[in-house]
C-alpha positions as a Markdown table, in Angstrom:
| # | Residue | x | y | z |
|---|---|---|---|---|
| 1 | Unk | 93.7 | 51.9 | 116.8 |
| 2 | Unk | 94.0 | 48.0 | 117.1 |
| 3 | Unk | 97.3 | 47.1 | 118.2 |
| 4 | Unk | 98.5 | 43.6 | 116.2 |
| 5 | Unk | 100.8 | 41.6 | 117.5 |
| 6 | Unk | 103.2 | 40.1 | 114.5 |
| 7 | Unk | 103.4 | 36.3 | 114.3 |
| 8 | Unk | 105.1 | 34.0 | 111.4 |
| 9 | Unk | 102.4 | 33.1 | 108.7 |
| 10 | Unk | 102.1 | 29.8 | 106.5 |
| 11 | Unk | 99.5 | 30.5 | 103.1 |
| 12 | Unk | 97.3 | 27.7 | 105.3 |
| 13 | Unk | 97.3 | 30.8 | 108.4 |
| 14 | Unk | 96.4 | 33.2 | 106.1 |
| 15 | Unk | 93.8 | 30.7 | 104.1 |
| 16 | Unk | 92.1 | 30.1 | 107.5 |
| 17 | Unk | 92.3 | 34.3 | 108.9 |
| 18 | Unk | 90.5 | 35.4 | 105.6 |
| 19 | Unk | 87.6 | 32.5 | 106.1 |
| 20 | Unk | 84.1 | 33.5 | 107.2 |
| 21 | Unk | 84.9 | 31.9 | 110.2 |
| 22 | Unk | 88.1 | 33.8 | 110.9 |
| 23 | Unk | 87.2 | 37.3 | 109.9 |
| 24 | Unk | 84.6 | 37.0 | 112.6 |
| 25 | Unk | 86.8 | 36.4 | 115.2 |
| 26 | Unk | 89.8 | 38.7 | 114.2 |
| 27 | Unk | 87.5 | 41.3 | 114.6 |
| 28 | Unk | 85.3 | 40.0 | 117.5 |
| 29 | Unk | 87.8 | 42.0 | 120.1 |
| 30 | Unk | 88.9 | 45.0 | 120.2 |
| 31 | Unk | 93.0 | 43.7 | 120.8 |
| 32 | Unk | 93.7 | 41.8 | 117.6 |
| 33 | Unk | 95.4 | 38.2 | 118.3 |
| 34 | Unk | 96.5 | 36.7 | 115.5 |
| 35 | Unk | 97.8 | 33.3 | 117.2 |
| 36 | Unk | 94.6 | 33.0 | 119.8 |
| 37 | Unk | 92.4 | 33.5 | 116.2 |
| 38 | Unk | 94.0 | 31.1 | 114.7 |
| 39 | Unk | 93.4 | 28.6 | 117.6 |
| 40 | Unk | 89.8 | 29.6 | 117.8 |
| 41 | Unk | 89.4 | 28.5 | 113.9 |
| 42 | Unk | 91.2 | 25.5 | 113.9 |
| 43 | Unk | 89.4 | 24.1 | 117.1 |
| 44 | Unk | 86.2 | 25.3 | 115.1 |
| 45 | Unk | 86.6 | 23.4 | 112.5 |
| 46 | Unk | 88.2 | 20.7 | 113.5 |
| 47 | Unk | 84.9 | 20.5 | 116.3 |
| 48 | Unk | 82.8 | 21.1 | 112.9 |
| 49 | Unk | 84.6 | 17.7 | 111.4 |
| 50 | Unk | 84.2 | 15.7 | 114.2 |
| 51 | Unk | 80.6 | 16.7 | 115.0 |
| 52 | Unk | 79.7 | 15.4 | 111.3 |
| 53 | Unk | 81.4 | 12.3 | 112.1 |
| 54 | Unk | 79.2 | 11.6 | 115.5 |
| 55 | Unk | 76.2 | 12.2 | 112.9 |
| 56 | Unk | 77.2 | 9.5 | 111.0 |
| 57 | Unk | 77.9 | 7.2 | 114.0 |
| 58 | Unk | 74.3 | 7.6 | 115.1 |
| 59 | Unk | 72.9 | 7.2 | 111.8 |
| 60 | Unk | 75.3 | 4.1 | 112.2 |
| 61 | Unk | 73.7 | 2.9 | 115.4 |
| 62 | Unk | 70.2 | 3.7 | 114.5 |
| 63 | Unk | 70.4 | 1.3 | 111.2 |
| 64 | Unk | 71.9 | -1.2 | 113.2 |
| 65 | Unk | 70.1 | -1.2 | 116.8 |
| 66 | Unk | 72.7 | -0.4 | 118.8 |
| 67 | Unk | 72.6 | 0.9 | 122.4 |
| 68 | Unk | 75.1 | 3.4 | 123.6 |
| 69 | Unk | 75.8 | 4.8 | 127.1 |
| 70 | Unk | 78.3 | 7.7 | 127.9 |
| 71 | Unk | 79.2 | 8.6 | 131.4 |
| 72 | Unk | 80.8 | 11.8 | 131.9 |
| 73 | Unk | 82.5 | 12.1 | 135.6 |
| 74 | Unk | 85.0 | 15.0 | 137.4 |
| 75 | Unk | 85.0 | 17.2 | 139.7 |
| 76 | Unk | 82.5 | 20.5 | 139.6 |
| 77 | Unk | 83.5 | 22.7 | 136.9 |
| 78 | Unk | 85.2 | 20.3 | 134.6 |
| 79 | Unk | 83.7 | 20.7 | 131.5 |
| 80 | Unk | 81.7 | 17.9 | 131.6 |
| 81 | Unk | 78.1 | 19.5 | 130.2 |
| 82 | Unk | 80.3 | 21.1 | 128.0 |
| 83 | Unk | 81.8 | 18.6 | 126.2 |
| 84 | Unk | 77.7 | 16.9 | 126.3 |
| 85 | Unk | 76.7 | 20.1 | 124.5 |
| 86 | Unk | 79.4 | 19.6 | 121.7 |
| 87 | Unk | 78.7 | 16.1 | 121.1 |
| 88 | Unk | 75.4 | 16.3 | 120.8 |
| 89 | Unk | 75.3 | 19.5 | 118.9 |
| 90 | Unk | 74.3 | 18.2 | 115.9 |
| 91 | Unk | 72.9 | 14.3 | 115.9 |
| 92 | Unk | 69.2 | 13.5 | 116.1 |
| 93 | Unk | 67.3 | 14.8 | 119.4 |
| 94 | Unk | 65.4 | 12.1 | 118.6 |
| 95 | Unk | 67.5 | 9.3 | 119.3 |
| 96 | Unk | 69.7 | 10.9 | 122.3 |
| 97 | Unk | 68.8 | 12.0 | 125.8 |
| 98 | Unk | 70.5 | 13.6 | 128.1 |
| 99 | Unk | 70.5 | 12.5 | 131.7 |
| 100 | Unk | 71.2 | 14.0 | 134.7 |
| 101 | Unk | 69.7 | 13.1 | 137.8 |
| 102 | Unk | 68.4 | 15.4 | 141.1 |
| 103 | Unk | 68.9 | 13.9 | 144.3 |
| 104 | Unk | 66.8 | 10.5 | 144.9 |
| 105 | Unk | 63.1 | 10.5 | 145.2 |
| 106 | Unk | 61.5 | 8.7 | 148.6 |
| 107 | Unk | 60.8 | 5.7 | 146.3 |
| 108 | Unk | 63.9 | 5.6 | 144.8 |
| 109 | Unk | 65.7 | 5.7 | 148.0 |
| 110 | Unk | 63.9 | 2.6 | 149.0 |
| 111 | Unk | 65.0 | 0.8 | 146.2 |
| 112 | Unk | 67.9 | -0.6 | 144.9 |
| 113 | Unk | 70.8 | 1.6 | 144.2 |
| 114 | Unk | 71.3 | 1.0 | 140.6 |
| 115 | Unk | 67.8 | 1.1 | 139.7 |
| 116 | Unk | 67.1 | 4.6 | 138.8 |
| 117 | Unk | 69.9 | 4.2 | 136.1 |
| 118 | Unk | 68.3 | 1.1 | 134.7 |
| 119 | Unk | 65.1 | 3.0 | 133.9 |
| 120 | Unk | 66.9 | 5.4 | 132.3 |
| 121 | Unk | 69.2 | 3.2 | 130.1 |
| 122 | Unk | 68.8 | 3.9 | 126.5 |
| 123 | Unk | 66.9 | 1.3 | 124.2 |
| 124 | Unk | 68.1 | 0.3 | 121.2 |
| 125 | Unk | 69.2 | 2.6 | 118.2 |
| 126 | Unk | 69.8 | 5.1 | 121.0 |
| 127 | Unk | 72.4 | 7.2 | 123.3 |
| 128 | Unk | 71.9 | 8.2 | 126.7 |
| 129 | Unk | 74.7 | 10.8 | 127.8 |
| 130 | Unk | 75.1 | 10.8 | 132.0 |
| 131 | Unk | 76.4 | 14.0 | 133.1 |
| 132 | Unk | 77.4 | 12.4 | 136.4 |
| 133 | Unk | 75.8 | 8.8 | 136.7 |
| 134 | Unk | 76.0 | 6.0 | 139.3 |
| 135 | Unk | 79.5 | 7.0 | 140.2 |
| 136 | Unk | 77.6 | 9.9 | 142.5 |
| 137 | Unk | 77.9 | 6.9 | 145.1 |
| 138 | Unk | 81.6 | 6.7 | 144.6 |
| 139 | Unk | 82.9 | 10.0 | 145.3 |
| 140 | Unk | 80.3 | 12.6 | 145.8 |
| 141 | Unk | 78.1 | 11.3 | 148.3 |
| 142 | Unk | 81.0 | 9.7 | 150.5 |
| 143 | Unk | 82.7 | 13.0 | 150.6 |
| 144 | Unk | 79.2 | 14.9 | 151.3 |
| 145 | Unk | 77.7 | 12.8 | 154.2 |
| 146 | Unk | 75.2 | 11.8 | 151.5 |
| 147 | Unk | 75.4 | 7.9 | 152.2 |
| 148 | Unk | 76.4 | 5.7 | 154.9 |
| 149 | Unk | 79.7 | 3.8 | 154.7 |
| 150 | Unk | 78.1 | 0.1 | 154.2 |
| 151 | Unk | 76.1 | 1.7 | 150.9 |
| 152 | Unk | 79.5 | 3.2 | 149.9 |
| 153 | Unk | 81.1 | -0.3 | 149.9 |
| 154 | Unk | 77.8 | -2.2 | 148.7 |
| 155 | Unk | 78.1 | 0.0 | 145.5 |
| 156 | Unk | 82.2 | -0.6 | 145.5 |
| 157 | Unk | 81.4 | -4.3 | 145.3 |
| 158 | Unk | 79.1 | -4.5 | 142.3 |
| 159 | Unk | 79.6 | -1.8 | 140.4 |
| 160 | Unk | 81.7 | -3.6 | 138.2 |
| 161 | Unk | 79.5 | -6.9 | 137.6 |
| 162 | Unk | 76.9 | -4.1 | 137.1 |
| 163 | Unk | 78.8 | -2.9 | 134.1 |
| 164 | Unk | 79.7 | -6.2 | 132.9 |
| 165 | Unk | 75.5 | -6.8 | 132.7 |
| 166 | Unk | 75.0 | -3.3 | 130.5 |
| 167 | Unk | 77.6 | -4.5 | 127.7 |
| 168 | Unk | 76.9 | -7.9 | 127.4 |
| 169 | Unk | 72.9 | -6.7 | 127.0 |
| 170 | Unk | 75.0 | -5.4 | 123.4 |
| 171 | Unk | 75.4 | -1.6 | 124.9 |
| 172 | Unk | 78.8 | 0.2 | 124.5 |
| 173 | Unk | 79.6 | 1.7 | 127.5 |
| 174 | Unk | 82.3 | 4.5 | 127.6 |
| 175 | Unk | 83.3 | 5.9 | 131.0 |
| 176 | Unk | 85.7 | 9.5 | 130.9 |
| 177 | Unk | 86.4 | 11.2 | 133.7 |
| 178 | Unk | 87.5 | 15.1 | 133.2 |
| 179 | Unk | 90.5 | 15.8 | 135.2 |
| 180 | Unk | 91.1 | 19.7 | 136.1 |
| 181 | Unk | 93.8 | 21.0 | 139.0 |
| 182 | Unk | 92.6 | 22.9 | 142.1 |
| 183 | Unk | 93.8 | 26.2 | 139.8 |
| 184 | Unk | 91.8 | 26.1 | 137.3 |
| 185 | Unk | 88.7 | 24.8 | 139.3 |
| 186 | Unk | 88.9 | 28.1 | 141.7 |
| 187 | Unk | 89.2 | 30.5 | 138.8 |
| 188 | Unk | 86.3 | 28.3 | 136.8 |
| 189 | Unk | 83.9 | 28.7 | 140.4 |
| 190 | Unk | 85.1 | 32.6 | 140.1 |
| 191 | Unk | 84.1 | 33.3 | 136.7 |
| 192 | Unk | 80.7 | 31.1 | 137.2 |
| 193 | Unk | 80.0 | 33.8 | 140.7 |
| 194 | Unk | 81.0 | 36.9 | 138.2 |
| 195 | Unk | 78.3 | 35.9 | 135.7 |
| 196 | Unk | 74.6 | 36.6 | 135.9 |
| 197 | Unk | 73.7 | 34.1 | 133.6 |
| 198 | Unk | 76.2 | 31.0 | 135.0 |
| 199 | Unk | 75.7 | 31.8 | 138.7 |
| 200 | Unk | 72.6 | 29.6 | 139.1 |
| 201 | Unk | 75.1 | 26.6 | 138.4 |
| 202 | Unk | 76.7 | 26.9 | 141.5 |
| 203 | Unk | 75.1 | 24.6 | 144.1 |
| 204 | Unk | 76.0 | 24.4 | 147.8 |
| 205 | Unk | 78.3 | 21.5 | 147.1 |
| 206 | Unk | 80.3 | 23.2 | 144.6 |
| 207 | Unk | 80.7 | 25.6 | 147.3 |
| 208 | Unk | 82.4 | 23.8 | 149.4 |
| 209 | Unk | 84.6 | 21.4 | 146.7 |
| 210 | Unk | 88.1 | 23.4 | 147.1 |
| 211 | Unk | 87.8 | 22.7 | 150.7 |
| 212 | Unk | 87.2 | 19.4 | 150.5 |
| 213 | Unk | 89.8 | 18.9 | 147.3 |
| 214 | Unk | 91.9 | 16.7 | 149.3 |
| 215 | Unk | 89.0 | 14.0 | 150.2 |
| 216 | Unk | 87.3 | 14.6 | 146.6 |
| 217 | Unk | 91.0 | 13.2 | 145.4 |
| 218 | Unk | 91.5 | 10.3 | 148.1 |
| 219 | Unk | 88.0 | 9.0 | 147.0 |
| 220 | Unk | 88.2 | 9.7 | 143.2 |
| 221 | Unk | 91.8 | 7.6 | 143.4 |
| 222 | Unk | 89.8 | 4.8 | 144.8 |
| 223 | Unk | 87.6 | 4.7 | 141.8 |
| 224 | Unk | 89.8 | 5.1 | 139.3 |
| 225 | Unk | 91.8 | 2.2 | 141.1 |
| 226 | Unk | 88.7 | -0.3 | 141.7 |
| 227 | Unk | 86.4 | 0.6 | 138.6 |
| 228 | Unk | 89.1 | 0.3 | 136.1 |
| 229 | Unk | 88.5 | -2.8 | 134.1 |
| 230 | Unk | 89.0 | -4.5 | 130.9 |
| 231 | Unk | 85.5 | -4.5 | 129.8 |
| 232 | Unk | 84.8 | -1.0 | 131.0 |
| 233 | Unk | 87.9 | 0.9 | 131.5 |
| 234 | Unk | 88.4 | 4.8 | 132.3 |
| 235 | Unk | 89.4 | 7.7 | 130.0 |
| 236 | Unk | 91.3 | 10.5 | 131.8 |
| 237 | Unk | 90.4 | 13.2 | 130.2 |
| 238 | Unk | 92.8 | 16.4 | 130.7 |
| 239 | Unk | 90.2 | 19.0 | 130.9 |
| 240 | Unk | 92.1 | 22.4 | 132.1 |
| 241 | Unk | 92.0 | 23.7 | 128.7 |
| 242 | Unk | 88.3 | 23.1 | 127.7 |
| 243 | Unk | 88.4 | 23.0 | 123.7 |
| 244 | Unk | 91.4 | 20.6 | 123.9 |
| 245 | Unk | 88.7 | 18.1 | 126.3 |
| 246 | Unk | 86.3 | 18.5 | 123.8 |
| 247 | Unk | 88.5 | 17.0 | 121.0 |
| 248 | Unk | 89.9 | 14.5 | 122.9 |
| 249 | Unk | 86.8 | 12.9 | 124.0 |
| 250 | Unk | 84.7 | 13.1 | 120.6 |
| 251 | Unk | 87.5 | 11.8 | 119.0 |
| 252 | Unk | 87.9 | 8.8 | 121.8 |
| 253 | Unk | 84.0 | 8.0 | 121.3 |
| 254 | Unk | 84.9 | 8.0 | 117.3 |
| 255 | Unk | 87.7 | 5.5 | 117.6 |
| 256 | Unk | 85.9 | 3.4 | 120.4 |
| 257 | Unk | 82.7 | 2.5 | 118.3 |
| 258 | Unk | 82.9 | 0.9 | 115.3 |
| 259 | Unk | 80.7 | 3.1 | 112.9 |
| 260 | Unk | 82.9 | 2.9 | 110.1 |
């Protein structure tokens, strides 16, 4: 027998736990949780809401020509293809693209830094999502071995005249960076080791992140510090409860470009 734990009810509770949506998940587990059910059908829908407004904004910027460039940055495990995933859930495959880069090809290394991102910069009446981007040089590579300390600091130094060139070509350029703690990044790396079908996404880097936590932070403060500008400025993004991220940064995109 289901054991059901009793919680207070408004009409609107019990409106939304006899929906379609609701049913389903009352009954999806075997211990019934009225409050966690609850949770799960308002973040559905309010997703749901918010996902037919990101349709609108690219109908938005395909009607008017606009270019738009989303960075998504944080540690492993953050939620950042995630939160991609949600966004572009429902908006023209046609007009998006996805980008995330493997390590740099012999030509590319040979060339300079920036350039692999500039092919790959989205023309206009299109959005280009970077799950991780240029900021690879900023943290991830220092605190790998993965470049030398006089590229580190060539990339430092015109990073931010290089962002300042992408908006004033007409591109709105938003840049959120998911912030977990060392917690909820262990049990995240636990759960992705547990599952046949997640392990493949851990890579030898994410491997060795928690013991490396303390230099990942001392190079990600630097960034945050030094990139942080008026024309392209960093959204934190609290990201240790993953549907709560989600919102947060559809709804930051919503209010940032003028669609409406």
């Amino acid at each position: 027998m289901r054991e059901i734990k009793e919680i207070d009810l408004t009409a609107d509770d019990l409106e939304l736990l006899n929906s379609k949506q609701g049913l389903k998940r009352l009954f999806a587990n075997k211990k019934i949780d009225l409050q966690k059910t609850l949770a799960e059908v308002k973040y559905e829908l309010r997703l749901r809401e918010q996902q037919a407004e990101l349709v609108k904004l690219q109908t938005w910027a395909i009607a008017n020509r606009k270019k738009i460039v989303i960075l998504f940055e944080g540690r492993d495990a953050a939620g950042k293809g995630g939160a991609i995933r949600r966004m572009s859930a429902y908006i023209n495959p046609r007009y998006y693209r996805i980008v995330a880069l493997n390590k740099p090809t012999e030509d590319e290394e040979g060339q300079w830094y920036f350039q692999r991102y500039v092919n790959r910069l989205p023309k206009p009446g299109k959005i280009v999502f970077f799950d991780r981007s240029w900021y690879n040089r900023a943290v991830v590579e220092p605190v790998n071995g993965f470049c030398t300390v006089e590229q580190y600091e060539r990339f430092m130094g015109q990073v931010n005249d290089f962002e300042k060139m992408i908006i004033s070509s007409d591109t709105y350029l938003i840049k959120f960076y998911f912030s977990i703690s060392k917690e909820e990044q262990a049990k995240r790396f636990d759960d992705i080791r547990k599952s046949e079908l997640k392990r493949w996404k851990l890579s030898a880097v994410d491997e060795k992140a928690q013991g490396l936590w303390d230099e990942y932070t001392k190079y990600k403060e630097v960034m945050l510090k030094d990139t942080h500008t008026d024309h392209a400025p960093w959204v934190i993004i609290k990201a240790d409860k993953k549907t709560e991220a989600r919102l947060e940064a559809i709804n930051h995109v919503l209010d940032t470009i003028p669609y409406r």
